[in-house]
DRENGUBA-837153 format. One line per field, with one value per residue (C-alpha): residue number from 1; residue in three letters; x, y, z. Coordinates in Angstrom, 2 decimals. Example, Ala and Ser with C-alpha at 12.3 -4.5 7.8 and 13.67 -1.06 7.14 Angstrom:
// residues 2
i	(1 / 2)
aa	(ALA / SER)
px	(12.30 / 13.67)
py	(-4.50 / -1.06)
pz	(7.80 / 7.14)
END
This chain:
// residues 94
i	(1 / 2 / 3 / 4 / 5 / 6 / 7 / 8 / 9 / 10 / 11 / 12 / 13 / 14 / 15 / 16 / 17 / 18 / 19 / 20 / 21 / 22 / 23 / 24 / 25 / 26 / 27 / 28 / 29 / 30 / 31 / 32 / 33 / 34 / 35 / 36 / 37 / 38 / 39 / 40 / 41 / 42 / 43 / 44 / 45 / 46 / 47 / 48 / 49 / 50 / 51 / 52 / 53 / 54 / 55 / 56 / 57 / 58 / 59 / 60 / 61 / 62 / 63 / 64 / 65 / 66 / 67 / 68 / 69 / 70 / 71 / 72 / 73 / 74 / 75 / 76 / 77 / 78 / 79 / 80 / 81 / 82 / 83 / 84 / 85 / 86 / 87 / 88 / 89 / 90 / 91 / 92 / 93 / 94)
aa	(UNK / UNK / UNK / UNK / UNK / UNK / UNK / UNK / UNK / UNK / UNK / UNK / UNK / UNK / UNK / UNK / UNK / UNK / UNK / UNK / UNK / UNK / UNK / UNK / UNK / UNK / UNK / UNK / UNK / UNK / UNK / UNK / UNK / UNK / UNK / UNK / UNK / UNK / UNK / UNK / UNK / UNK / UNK / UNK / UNK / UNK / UNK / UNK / UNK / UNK / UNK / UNK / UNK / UNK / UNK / UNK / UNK / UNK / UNK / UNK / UNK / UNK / UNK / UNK / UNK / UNK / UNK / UNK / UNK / UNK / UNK / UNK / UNK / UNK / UNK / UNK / UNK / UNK / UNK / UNK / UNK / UNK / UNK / UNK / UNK / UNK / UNK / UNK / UNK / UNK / UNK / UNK / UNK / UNK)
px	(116.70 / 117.67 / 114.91 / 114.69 / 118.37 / 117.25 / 114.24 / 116.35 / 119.10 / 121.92 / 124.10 / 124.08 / 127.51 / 129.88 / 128.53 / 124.69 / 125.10 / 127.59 / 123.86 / 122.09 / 124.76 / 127.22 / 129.03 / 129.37 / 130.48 / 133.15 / 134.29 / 134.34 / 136.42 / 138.80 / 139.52 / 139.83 / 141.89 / 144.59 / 147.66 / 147.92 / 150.39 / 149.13 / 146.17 / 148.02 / 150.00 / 146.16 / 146.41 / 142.88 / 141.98 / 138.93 / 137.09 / 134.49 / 131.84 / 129.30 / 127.89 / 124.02 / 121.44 / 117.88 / 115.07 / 117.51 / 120.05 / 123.42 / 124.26 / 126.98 / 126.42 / 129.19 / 128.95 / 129.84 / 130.51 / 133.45 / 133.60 / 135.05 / 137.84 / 138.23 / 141.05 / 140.69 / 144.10 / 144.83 / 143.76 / 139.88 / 139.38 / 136.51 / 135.66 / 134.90 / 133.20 / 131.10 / 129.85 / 128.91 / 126.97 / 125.09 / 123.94 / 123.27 / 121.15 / 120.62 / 119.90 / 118.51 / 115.44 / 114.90)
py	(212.98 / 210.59 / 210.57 / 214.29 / 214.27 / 211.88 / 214.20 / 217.20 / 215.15 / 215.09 / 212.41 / 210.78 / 211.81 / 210.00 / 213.51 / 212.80 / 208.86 / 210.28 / 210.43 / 207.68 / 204.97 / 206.04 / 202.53 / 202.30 / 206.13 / 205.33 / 202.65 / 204.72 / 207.14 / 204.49 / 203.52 / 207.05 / 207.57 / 204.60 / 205.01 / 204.39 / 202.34 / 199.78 / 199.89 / 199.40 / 196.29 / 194.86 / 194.46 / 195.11 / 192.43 / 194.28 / 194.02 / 195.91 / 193.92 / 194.20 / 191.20 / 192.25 / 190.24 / 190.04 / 187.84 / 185.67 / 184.64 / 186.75 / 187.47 / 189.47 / 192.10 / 193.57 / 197.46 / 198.14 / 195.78 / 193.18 / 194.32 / 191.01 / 191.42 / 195.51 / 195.18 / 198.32 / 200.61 / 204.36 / 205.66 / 204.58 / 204.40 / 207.63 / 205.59 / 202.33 / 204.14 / 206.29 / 203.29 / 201.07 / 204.53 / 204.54 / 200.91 / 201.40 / 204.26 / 205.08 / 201.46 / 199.35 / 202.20 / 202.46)
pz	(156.62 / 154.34 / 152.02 / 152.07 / 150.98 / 148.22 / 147.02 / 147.15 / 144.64 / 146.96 / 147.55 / 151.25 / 152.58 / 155.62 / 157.61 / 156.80 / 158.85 / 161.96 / 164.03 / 162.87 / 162.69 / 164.80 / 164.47 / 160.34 / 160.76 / 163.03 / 160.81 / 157.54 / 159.57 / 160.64 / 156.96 / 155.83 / 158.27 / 157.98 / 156.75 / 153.04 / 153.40 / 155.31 / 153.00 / 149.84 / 151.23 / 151.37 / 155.40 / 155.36 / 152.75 / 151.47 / 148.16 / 147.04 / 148.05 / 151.33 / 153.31 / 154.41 / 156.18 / 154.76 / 156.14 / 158.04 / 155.75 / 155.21 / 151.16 / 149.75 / 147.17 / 145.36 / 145.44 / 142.06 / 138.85 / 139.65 / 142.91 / 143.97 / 141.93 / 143.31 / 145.88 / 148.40 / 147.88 / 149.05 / 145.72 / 146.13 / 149.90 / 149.81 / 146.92 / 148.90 / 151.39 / 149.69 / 147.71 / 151.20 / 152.43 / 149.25 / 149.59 / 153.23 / 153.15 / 149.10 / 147.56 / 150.54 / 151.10 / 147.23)
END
């Protein structure tokens, strides 16, 4: 589905993964769904970058430029998770 969504130009969306990665879906929700205020105190202490394993050894990868120095807030939470769907099931097939 995936690809297809690629081929057709469409963006993979929170929606397209609910099905095939039930877990990351649930915890996109849970961010989306957190209070902003708890998420602009930085309870969360999340950056924009994504630890993934490949071959055997575990490497982070920041999902855009900086994104070390990207603290999450309220403002950019669909943000955030749009851009960990995108490496997920966007970057890691291309």
């Amino acid at each position: 589905r995936f690809f297809f969504l690629q081929l057709a130009g469409k963006g993979v969306l929170l929606k397209d993964i609910r099905d095939a990665d039930p877990f990351l879906y649930c915890s996109c929700k849970k961010i989306l769904n957190m209070d902003s205020k708890i998420v602009d105190q930085d309870v969360l202490s999340l950056t924009f970058v994504c630890e993934v394993e490949l071959l055997g050894s575990r490497r982070e990868i920041e999902l855009c430029p900086n994104g070390k120095d990207i603290i999450l807030d309220s403002m950019i939470m669909e943000y955030y998770v749009n851009l960990i769907i995108q490496l997920r099931y966007v970057t890691s097939i291309a």
